[in-house]
N, C-alpha and C positions, 0 to 999 in steps of 0.2 A: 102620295105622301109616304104610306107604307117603304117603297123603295129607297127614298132621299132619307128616311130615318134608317132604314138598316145602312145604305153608305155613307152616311154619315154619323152614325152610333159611335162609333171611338171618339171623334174630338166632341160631340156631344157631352159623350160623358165626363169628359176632362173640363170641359166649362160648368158641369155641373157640379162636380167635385172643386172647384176652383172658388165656383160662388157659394155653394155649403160652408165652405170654410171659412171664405171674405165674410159672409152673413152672422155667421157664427160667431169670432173675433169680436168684430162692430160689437154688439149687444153685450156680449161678455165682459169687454172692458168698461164696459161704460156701466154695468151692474156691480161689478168689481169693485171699481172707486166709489159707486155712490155708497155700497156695504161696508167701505172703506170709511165714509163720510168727508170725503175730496170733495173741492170744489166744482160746480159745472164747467167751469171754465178752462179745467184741466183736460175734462171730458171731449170737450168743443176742438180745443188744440190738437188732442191726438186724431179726432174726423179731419180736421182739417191737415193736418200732417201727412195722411194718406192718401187724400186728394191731391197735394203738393206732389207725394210720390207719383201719383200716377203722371199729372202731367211733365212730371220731367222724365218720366219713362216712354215716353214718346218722342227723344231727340236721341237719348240712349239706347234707347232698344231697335231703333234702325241702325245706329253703326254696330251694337253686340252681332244681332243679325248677320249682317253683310260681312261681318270679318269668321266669324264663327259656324256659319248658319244656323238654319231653323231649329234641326232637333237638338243641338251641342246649346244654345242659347235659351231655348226652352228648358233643358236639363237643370240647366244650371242655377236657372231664374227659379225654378221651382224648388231647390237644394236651399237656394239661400233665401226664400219665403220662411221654407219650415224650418229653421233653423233659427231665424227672426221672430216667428211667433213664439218658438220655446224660449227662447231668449225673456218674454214676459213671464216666466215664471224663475228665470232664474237672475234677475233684476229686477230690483223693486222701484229704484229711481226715477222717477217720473221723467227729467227729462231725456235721460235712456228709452224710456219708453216712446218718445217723439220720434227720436234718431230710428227707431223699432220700425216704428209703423210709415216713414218716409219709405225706406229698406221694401217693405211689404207691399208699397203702392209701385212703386217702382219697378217690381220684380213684376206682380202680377199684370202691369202695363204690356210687359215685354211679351208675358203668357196670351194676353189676350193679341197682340199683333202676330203671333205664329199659330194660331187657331182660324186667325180669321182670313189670312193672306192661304194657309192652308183651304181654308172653306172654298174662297174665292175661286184659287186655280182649280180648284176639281170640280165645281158645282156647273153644271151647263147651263149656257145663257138664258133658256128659258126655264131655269128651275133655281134663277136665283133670288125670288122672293122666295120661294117655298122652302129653303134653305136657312133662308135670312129667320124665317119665321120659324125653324125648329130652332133656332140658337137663342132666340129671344127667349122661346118656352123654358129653355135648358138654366137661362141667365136665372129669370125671375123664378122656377120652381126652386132652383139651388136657396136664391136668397129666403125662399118660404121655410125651405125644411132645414134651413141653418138654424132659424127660428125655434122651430118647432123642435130640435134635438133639447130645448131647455125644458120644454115641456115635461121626456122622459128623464133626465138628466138635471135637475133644479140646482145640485149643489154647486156651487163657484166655487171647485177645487182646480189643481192643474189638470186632471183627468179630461177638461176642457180644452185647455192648450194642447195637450194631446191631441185629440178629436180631430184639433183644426190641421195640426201638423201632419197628422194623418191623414185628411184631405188633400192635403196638398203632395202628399206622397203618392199616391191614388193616382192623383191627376195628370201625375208624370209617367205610367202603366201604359195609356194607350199611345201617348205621341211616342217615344220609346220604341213601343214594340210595331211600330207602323210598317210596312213595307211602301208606302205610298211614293211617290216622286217627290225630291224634290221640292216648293214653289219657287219658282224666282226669286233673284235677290232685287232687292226691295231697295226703293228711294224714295226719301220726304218729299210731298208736292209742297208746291209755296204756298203759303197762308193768305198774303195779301191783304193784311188789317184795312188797310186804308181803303181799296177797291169795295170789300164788303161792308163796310162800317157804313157808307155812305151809298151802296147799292140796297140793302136788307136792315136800315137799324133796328127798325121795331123785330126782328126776328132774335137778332142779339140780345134784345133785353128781354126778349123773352128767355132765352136761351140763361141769361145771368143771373135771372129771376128766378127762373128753377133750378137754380144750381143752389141760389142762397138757402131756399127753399129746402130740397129734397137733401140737400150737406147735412142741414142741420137736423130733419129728419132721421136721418138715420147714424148720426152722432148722438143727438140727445133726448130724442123721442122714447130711448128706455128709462135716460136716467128721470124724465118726466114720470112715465107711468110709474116709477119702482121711488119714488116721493108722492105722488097717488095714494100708495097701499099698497099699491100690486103687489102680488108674487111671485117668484122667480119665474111658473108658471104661468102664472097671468100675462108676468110682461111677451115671454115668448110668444102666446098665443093673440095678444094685442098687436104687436110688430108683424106676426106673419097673418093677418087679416089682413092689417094696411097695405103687407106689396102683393098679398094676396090681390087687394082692388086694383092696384098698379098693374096685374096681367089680366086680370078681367072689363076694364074699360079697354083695351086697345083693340081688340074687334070691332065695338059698338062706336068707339073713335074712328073707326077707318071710316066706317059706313057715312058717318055726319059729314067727316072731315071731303072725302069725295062732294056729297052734295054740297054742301053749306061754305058761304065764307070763310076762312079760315083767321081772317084777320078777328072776325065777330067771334067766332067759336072759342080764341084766345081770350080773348077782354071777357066774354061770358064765364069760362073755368076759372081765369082770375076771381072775377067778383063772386064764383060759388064760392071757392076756399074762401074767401075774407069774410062772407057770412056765417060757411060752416065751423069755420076756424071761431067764432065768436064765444061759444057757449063755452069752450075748454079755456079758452084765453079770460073769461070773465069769473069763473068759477074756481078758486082756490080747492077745493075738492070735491070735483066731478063726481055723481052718482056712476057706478061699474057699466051699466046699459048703457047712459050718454056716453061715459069715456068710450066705448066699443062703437059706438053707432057713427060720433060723429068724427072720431079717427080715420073709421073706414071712410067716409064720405069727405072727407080733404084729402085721404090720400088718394080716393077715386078722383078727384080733379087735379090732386096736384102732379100726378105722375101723366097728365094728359098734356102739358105746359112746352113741357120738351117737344115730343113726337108732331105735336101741332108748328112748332117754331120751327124744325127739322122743312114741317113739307111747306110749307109758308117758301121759306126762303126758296126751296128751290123750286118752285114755282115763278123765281124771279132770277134766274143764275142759269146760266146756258149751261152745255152738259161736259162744256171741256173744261168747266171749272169746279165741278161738284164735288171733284176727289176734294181739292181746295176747302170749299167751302165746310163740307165736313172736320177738316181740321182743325178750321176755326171756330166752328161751332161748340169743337169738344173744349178748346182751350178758353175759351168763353164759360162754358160751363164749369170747367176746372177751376178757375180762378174765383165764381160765385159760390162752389161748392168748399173751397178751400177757406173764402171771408166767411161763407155766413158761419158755420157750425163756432167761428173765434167770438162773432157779434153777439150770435143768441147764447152763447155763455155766459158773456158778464152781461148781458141785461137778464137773467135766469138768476144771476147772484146776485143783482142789486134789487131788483124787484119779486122774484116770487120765481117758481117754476112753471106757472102756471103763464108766463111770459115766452115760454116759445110759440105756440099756439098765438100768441098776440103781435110776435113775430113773422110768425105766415099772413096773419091779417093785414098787417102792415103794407109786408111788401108784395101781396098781391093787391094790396089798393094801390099800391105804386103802378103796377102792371096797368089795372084797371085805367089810370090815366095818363099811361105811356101809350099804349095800342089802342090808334084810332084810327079804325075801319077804313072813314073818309077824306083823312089826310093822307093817303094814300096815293101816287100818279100808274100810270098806266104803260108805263116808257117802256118798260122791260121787262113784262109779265111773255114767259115763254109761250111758244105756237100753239103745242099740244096741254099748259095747263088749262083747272088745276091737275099736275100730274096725279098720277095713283099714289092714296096714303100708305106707308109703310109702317107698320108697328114697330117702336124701337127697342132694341136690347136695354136695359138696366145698366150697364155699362159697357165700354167698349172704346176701339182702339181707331187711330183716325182711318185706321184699316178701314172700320165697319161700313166705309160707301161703297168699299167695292165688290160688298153682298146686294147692295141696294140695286132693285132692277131698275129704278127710274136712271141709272147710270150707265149710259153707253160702254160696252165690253171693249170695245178698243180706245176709248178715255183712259178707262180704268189702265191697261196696258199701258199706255201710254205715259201717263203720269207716275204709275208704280215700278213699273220696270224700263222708264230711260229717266235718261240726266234729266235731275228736277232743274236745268235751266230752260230746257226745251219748252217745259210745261211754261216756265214762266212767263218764255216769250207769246204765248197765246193771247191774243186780243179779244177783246168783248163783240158777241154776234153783231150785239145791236146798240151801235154810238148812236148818239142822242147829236141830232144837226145841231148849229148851235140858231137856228131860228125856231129850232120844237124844245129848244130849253125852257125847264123850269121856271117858273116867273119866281123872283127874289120873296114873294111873300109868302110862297109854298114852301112845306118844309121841304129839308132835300133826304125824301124816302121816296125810292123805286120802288116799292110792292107794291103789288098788281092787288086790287080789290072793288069787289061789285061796288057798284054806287051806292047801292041801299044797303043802311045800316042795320037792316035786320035777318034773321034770317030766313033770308030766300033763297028759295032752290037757284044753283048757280044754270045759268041758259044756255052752256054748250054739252050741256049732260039732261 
């Protein structure tokens, strides 16, 4: 591990200056307007505005890429980040400020696909979980000590916007000064909605489910606390617990998620958060202990939602389709993370703020009776699942499967560096005769899951 962090410590740190800054911002703004006494529902738009960016930075940032390359496209993308967030300090206009943060999801989209296409080509194939897993540390410690700079730093002057700008200036230091090769020039695999929609659904809503979830989290989860009481400190130190538990459940997730159902393990972290989610959503002003305790404890299940729906799915999706399926996954996600942070606004203004927390309850009971274990067929669960669980990055580019060891290295080739028609014409391992079809009163969901709905240890492990 020693090794793969010294050769990989420059784009390290650039992901980590990247998410300091993105972490930073998020909280900032949304401390900003509440100090301002704006609506939530201003708050909610501008999360969601930067989700919108990112996922259109994933059709953009392959062709900037490919006509400009890596390090001319990363430059640039980083130039006009900081440039975007100073921008919040020298407009005040709100919906300037949308246009802002679209600009900022957008760019850093592009940042995070020439880090990780970087990662990819240099990492050797047996050292690409361990790879995978320093990027995650790098993702989620950035979003902590983004956090945590409000701590020393409480005032919300622009000396903040500063901060971030200068992150992002940082972050452009090591791609820059790289001598490294190169990666290849890069092409979108196909998404294939309809193939996976009906191959993986319950993986999808899992996947949309945490998007509605974790969007709104970390769009309006300050301006909640900082309507609380909190203090500018406080709120800092409350946010960087929560994704504090978002990096400390995903080891003890692998561990379960290997043995145990994953279909179970889903519907189980659902109906924690809706329980734990209760006490802040019922409580108009939460005692300081509970607010801490049971923050940490939603966001320990809720940031488990994703990474479980991630290895679900491909446990049911052959390997020439995973670059794929990843894409879909994210833009799934992007699309929930972009609605909810708009929905839990206005129900935060029409009822209370104490109504996002009653928004996680919500649609994790939704979860709860969408993912069922037993409705599950057995058609297309792969040879070797369930495969190995991978802890996921906090964010990331549809790149990020082709860190993923569970992904064949000449797939990954394959899909990202030739004509994404090629990919497309790829056919499914394993057609379904049509005399081992589905009976019409089964639902039509492929995932693979034990018969028993509780959990037991899975029996090829």
């Amino acid at each position: 591990m020693r090794t793969i962090w010294k050769s990989f410590r420059a784009l390290y740190f650039a992901a980590l200056m990247m998410l300091i800054g993105s972490g930073l911002l998020s909280t900032y703004l949304a401390l900003r307007l509440a100090a301002d006494q704006v609506d939530g529902l201003w708050v909610g738009a501008l999360m969601a505005a930067n989700y919108f960016g990112l996922a259109l930075g994933g059709k953009i940032g392959h062709r900037l890429i490919a006509r400009v390359g890596h390090i001319r496209a990363y430059a640039a993308c980083a130039g006009i980040v900081g440039a975007a967030v100073l921008g919040h300090g020298l407009v005040d206009w709100l919906p300037a400020w949308l246009m802002l943060r679209v600009i900022v999801g957008l760019g850093m989209m592009c940042q995070y696909m020439v880090i990780e296409s970087w990662l990819n080509e240099q990492a050797d194939a047996k050292q690409r979980g361990a790879v995978f897993s320093g990027y995650m540390i790098a993702s989620y410690l950035g979003l902590v000590l983004g956090q945590l700079i409000l701590v020393v730093h409480p005032q919300l002057g622009l000396e903040l916007l500063m901060l971030v700008a200068a992150c992002f200036a940082l972050c452009l230091v090591p791609v820059a000064l790289t001598r490294r090769i190169h990666p290849s020039a890069l092409h979108p695999a196909p998404m294939e909605p309809r193939f996976f929609i009906k191959r993986v659904p319950q993986s999808l809503s899992t996947v949309l489910g945490a998007g509605l979830i974790v969007g709104s989290f970390y769009g309006l989860a300050p301006l909640y606390a900082s309507h609380q009481g909190l203090t500018t400190e406080q709120v800092g130190l409350f946010m960087g617990s929560c994704i504090f538990a978002g990096l400390l459940v995903q080891w003890p997730l692998g561990w379960l998620s290997d043995r145990y159902d994953r279909a179970v393990l889903i519907r189980s972290a659902a109906g924690g958060v809706a329980i734990a989610a209760l006490p802040l959503a019922l409580l108009p002003q939460a005692p300081l202990e509970v607010l801490f305790a049971a923050g940490f404890i939603v966001s320990l299940l809720q940031f488990c939602l994703y990474p479980l729906a991630v290895a679900f799915s491909n446990d049911h999706v052959e390997s020439e389709r995973r670059v794929s399926l990843t894409a879909m996954l994210l833009v799934t996600y992007g699309v929930g993370a972009s609605i909810g942070p708009l929905v839990a606004g206005v129900v935060m203004k029409l009822f209370g703020n104490q109504m996002l927390y009653a928004f996680f309850s919500f649609f994790a009971l939704v979860l709860v009776w969408r993912i069922r274990p037993k409705a599950v067929t057995n058609l297309h669960q792969v040879d070797d699942a369930p495969l190995h669980h991978v802890a996921m990055p906090a964010v990331g580019s549809p790149l990020a499967a082709a860190l993923d060891p569970r992904v064949d290295e000449q797939v990954v080739h394959d899909q990202m560096y030739t004509a994404p028609e090629a990919a497309a014409d790829v056919e499914p391992a394993h057609d379904v005769p049509v005399d081992k079809a589905v009976e019409p009163s089964e639902p039509l969901n492929d995932e693979q899951s034990s018969p028993d709905d509780g959990l037991q240890p899975k029996a090829n492990l």
